[in-house]
N, C-alpha and C positions, 0 to 999 in steps of 0.2 A: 497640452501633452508635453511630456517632457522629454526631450533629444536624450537617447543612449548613443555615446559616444560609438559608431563604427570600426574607428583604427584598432585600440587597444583595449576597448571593453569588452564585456561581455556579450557574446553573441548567444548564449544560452545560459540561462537561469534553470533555478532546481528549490524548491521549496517543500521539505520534508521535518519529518519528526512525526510524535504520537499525536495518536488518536484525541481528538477535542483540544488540539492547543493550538489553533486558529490558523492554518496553511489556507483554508479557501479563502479567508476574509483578506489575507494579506494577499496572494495572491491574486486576486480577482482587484485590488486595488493598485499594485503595481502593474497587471495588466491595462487600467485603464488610463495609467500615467504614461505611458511608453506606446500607449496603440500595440498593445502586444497578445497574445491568444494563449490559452491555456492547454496542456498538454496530460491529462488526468492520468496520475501512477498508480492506481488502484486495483489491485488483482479482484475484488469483487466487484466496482464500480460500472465493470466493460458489460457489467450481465445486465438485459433488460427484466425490468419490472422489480428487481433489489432496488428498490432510489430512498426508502426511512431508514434502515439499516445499514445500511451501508452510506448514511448521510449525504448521500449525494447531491451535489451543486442543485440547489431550484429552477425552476424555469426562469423566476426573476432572474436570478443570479446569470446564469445562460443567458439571457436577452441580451445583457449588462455588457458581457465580454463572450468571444466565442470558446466554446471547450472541444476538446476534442477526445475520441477514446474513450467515448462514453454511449452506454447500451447498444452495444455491438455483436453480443451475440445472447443466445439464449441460454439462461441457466443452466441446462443438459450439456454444453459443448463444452470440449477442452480446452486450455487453453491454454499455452507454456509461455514461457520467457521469454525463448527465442521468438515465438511470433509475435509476443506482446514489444519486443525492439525492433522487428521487421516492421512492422505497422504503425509503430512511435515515429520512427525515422522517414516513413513516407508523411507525415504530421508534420514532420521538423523542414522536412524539405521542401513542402510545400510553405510553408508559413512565411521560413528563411527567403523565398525567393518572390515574394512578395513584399519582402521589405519590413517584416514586422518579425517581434521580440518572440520567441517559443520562450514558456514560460512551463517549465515542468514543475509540479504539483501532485504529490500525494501520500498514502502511508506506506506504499509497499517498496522497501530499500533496495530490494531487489531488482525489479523493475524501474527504478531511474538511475540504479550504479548500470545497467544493463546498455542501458543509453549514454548516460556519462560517459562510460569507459569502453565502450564498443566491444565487449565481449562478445566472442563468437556461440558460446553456449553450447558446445560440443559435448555434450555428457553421454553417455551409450545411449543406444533405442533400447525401448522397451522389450522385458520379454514376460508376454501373457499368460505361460504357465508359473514362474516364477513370483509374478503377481499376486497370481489364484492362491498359492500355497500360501504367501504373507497373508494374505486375504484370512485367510482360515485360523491364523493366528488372532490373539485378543489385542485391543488396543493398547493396552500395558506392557503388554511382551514382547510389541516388533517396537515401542518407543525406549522400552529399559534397553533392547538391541543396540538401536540406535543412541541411546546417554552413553552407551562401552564402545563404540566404534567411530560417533562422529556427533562428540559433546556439542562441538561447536551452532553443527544444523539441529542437532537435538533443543538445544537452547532459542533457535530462532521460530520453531513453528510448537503449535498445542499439541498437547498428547493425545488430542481426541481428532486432531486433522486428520484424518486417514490414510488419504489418499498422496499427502506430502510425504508425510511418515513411511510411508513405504514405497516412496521414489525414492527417497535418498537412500533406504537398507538396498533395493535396486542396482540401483548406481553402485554403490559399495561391492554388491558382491558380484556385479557383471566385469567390475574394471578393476577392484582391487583397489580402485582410489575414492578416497570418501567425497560426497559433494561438496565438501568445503574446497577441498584441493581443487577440486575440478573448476569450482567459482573464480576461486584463487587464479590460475593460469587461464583461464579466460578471460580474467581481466587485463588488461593495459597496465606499464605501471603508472602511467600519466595517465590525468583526466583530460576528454577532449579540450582540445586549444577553443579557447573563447569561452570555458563556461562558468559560472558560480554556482557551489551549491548551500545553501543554508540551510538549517537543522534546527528548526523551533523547540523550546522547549521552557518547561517553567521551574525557576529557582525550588517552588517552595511543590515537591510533591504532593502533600495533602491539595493544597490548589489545581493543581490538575485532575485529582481523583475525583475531586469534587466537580472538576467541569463534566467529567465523562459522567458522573450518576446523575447529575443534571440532562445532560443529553440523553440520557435512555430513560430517563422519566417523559420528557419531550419526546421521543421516539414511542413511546408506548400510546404518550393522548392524541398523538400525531396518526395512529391507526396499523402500527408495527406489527399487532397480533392477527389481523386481516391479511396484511403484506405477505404473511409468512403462509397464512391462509393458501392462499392465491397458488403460492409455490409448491403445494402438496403435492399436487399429483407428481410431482418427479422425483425418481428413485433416491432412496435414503445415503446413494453414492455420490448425490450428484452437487455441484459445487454451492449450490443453493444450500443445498442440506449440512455443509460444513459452515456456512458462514457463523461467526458471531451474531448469534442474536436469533441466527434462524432456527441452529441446532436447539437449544434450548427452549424456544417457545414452541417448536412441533412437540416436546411432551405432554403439554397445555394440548393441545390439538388431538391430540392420540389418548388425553386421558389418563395418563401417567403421572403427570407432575402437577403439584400446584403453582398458580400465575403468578403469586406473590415470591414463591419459592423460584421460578423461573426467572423472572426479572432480576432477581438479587446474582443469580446464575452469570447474567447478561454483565452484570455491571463487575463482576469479579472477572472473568473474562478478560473483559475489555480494559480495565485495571491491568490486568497481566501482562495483554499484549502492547499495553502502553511501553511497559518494562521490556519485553521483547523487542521494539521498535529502537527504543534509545540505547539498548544492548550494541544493536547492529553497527548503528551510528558512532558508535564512541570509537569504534575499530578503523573511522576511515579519516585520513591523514589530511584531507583537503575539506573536512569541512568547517563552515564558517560557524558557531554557534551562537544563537542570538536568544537573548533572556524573553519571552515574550512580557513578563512581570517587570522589565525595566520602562517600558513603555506606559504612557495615560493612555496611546490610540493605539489605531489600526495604523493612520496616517503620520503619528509619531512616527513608529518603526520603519514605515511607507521612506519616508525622510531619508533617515541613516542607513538603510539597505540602496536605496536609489546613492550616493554617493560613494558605494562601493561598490556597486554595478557599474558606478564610470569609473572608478578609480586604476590606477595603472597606467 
């Protein structure tokens, strides 16, 4: 195991970037060099019985190193920011005081700037009749809203997320401030003291796109159309039903769509929000960017990231 230096290293690490450009594997590798535990940033990952679609760490993998923040509540519950940093931070805190590495991991930028940067995440409460009217509106009309008022969130979530989509038009018209602004001053403008964050990603696009259609062909022989099965019975609002992967094969399910037409669905998708992922990233000032295509390994990269986790 390898010594992280204490005094002026990093006391917290961050491993992000899109979808299929290997955060678990690296991860889960510099966790077992440092004795260090895994801290999951996944706004779908925390939901139990999502684990093919939402690619979720194996149980091998979990033996291997410990995760945390993973299948914590059931696909019908809510589940914000704010609570997903309340409950990261009791992860962090625990880990930290046991002497080992927290090791944050995953694809929602949201959820690990949330913890990087100790945002308080004050945005208005909700209000349920204001909802219900959005509600009533078509998914094109409250997101074309939302491209005129608050391009910025417009750009970070799909047009078909519902229920994001109409928190940030929310947000907008309860405060007059758009949720970007509101992200904005919730943040710090330093990242917390001790931590690094790196942002995988691969030179050559076509090669990414090609990893993610590979993983949803693998997600499909892997038993994905069952997965989603499973998840039916819960209402067509509920965060199950917004996933990547899940929206699209319940028309397979319901009889509407064809599988082959579905899948291709999936893989366009997940393509997109590749591009929405490394959107987010490019906007933040402290991150480290690392080619994954400059690497022959996992343990190449393992190398040169372990030397700038003691560096300083």
């Amino acid at each position: 195991m390898e010594e992280i230096q204490k005094a002026d290293g990093a006391k917290i690490i961050a491993i992000a970037g899109p979808t299929a450009v290997g955060k678990t594997a690296l991860s889960i590798e510099l966790a077992k060099r440092t004795g260090g535990e895994i801290v999951c940033c996944d706004s779908m990952q925390i939901y139990r019985g999502m684990d093919i679609g939402t690619a979720k760490p194996t149980q091998k993998e979990r033996e291997q190193v410990a995760h945390h923040m993973l299948d914590i509540l059931s696909p019908d519950e809510a589940f914000s920011c704010a609570d997903f940093a309340a409950e990261a931070e009791k992860c962090i805190s625990d880990i930290l005081s046991r002497g080992r590495l927290p090791i944050l991991c995953g694809g929602t930028g949201l959820y690990i700037e949330s913890v990087l940067y100790k945002g308080n995440y004050l945005s208005p409460d909700s209000d349920e009749s204001l909802r219900r009217r959005l509600a009533e509106r078509s998914a094109q009309e409250n997101y074309s809203e939302l491209m005129r008022v608050d391009p910025e969130s417009a750009a970070s979530v799909h047009p078909n997320n519902v229920k994001r989509v109409i928190r940030a038009l929310e947000i907008y018209m309860l405060s007059g401030k758009t949720k970007t602004e509101w992200d904005r001053e919730d943040q710090r403008s330093h990242m917390r003291s001790g931590a690094k964050l790196f942002v995988l990603y691969c030179r050559d696009r076509d090669e990414l796109y090609r990893r993610i259609d590979e993983r949803v062909d693998v997600m499909m022989k892997s038993g994905l159309l069952d997965e989603v099965k499973s998840l039916m019975p819960f209402s067509s609002g509920s965060t199950a039903a917004q996933a990547i992967g899940y929206k699209e094969l319940a028309g397979v399910l319901l009889g509407t769509k064809d599988l082959c037409e579905a899948v291709e669905e999936v893989k366009k998708a997940s393509r997109n929000y590749a591009k929405r992922q490394l959107s987010w990233w490019r906007r933040n000032k402290d991150a480290i960017w690392v080619d994954t295509l400059s690497y022959k390994s996992v343990g190449d990269m393992a190398d040169v990231l372990m030397s700038q986790i003691n560096a300083d």
